[in-house]
FIZA-202320 format. One record per residue (C-alpha): residue number from 1; x, y, z. Coordinates in nm, 3 decimals. Layout:
N
<pt pos="NUM" px="X" py="Y" pz="Z"/>
...
***
This chain:
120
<pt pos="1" px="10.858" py="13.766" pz="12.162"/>
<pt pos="2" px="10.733" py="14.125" pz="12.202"/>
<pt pos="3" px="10.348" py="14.178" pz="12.368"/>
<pt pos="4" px="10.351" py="14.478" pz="12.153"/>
<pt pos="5" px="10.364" py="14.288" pz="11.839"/>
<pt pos="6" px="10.153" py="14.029" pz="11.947"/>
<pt pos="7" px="9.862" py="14.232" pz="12.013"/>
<pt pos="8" px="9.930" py="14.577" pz="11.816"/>
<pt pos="9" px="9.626" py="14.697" pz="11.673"/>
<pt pos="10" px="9.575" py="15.076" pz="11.673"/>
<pt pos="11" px="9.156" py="15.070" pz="11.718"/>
<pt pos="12" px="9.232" py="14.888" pz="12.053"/>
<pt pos="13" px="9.563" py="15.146" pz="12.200"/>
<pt pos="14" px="9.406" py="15.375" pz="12.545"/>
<pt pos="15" px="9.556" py="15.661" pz="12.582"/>
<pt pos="16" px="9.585" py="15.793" pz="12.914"/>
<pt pos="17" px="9.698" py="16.147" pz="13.007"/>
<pt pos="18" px="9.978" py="16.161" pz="13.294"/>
<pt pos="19" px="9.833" py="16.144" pz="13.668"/>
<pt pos="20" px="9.507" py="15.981" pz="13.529"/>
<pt pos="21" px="9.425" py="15.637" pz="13.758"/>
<pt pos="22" px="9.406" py="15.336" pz="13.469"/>
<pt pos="23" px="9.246" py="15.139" pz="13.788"/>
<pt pos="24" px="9.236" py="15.149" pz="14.190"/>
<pt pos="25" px="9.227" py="14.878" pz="14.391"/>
<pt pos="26" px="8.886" py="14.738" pz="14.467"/>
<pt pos="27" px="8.774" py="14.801" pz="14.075"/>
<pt pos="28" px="8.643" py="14.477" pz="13.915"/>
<pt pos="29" px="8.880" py="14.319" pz="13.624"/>
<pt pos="30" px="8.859" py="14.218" pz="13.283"/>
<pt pos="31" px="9.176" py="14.365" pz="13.114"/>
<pt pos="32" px="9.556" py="14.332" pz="13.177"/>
<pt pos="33" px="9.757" py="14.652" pz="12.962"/>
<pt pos="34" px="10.058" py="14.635" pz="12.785"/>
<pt pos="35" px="10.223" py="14.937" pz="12.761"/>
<pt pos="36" px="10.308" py="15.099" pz="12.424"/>
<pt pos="37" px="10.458" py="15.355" pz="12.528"/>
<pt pos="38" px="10.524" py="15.589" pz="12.852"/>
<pt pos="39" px="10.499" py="15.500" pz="13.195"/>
<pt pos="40" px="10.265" py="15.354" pz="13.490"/>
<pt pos="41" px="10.336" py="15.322" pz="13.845"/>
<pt pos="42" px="10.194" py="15.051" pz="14.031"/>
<pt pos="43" px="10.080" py="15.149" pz="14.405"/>
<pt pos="44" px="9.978" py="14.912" pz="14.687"/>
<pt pos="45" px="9.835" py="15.095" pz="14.993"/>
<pt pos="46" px="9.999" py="15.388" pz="14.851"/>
<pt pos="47" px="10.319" py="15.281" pz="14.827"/>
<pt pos="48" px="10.528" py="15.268" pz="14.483"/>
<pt pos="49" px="10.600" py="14.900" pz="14.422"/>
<pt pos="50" px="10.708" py="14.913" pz="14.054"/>
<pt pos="51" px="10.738" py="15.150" pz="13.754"/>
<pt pos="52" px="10.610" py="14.953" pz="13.365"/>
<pt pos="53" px="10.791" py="15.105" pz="13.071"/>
<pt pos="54" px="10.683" py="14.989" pz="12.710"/>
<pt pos="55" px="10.667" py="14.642" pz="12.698"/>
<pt pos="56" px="10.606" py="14.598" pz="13.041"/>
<pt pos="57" px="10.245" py="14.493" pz="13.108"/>
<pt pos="58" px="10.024" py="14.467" pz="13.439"/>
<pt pos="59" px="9.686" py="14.400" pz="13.582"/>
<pt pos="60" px="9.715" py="14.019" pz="13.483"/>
<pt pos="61" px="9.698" py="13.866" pz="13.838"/>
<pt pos="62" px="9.313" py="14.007" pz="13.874"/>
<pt pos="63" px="9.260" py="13.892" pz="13.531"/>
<pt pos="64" px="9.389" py="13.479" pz="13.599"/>
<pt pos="65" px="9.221" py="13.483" pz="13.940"/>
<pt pos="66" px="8.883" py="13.642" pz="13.824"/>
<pt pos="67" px="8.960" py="13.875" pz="14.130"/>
<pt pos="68" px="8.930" py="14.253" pz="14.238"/>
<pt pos="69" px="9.237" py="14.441" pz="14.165"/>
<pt pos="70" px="9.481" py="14.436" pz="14.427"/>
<pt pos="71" px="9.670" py="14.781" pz="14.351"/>
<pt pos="72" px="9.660" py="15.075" pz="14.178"/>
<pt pos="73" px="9.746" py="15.184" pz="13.794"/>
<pt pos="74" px="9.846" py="15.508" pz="13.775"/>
<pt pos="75" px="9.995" py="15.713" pz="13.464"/>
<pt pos="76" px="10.322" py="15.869" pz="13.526"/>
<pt pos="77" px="10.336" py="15.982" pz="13.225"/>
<pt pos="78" px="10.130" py="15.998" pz="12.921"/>
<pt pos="79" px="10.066" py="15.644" pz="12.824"/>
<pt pos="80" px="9.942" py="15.449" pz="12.495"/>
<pt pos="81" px="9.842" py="15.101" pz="12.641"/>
<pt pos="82" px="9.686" py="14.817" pz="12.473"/>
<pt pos="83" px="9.390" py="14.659" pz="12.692"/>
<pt pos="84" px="9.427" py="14.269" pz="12.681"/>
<pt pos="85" px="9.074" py="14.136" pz="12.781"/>
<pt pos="86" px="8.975" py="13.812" pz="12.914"/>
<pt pos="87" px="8.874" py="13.651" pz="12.631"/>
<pt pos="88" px="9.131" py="13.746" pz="12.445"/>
<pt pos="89" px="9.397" py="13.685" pz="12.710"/>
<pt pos="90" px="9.258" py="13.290" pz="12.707"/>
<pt pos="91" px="9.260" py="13.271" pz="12.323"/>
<pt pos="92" px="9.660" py="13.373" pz="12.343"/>
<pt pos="93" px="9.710" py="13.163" pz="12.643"/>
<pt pos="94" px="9.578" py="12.827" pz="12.398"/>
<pt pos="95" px="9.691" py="12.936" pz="12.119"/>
<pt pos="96" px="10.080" py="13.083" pz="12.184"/>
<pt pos="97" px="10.230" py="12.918" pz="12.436"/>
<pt pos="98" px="10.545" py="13.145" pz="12.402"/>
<pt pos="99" px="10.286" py="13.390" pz="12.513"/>
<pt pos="100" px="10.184" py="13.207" pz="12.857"/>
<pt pos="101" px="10.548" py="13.190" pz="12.917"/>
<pt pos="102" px="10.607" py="13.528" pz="12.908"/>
<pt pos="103" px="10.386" py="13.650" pz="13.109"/>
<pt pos="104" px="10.482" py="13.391" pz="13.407"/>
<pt pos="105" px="10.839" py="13.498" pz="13.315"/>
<pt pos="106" px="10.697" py="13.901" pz="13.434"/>
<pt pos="107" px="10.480" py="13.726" pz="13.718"/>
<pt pos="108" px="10.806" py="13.522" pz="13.825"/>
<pt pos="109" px="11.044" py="13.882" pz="13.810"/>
<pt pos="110" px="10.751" py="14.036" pz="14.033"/>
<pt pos="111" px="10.777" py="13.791" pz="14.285"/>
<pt pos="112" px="11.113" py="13.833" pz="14.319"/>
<pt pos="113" px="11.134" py="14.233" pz="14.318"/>
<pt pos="114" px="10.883" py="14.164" pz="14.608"/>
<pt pos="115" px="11.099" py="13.900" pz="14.808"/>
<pt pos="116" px="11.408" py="14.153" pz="14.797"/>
<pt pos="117" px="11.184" py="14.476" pz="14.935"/>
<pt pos="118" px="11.077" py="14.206" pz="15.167"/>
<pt pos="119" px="11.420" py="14.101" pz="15.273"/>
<pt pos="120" px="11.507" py="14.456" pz="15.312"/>
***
C-alpha cells in the first residue's frame, strides 16, 4: 500500500518552497503530511533526526496524542505534501486497516532509528 495513492487528490497537495518551516515545535496539530514529492528534514532542538522522501510521511505522533508538536518540519527542498487531517486520519484508521498498519510500521522504524543514535 502506497499513502500517496491512498489519499492523492490534487485540490488537497501543499506546496512548500525549500527552507520554508511546514511546522515548529510548540505549534498546535491537526494534520500529519505525506510527502509527494521532495524532501523534509525533521529537527528536534535543532538537531537533524531524519530526512522524509516521497512516501515518507510525518507529524502523526501530535496528531494520535492530540498533542503540541514535538519537532520541527522543515523543507529541504521544494516539497508537494498532502495534509492528512484528523478527521480524515480516523476515517482511514476505521476504515483501512492496512492503513493503521502502515503507519505503526513508520512509527515502529522511528523508534528504532532513535534507539541506534541512542546507543551511539
Amino acid at each position: 500500500m502506497k499513502l500517496p495513492d491512498i489519499f492523492a487528490s490534487p485540490a488537497n497537495v501543499r506546496d512548500v518552497l525549500q527552507g520554508k518551516p511546514i511546522f515548529n515545535a510548540g505549534d498546535e496539530s491537526g494534520e500529519m503530511f505525506v510527502v509527494q514529492s521532495g524532501a523534509v528534514d525533521i529537527l528536534i532542538n535543532g538537531v537533524l533526526v531524519e530526512t522524509v522522501l516521497p512516501e515518507g510521511f510525518f507529524g502523526e505522533i501530535s496528531l494520535i496524542e492530540d498533542s503540541l508538536r514535538s519537532a520541527d518540519a522543515i523543507a529541504r527542498t521544494d516539497c508537494k505534501l498532502l495534509p492528512v487531517n484528523r478527521h480524515h486520519f480516523l476515517s482511514m484508521v476505521d476504515e483501512l486497516p492496512q492503513f493503521a498498519l502502515y503507519v505503526m510500521k513508520g512509527m515502529a522504524d522511528r523508534l528504532r532509528k532513535a534507539d541506534k543514535r541512542a546507543m551511539g
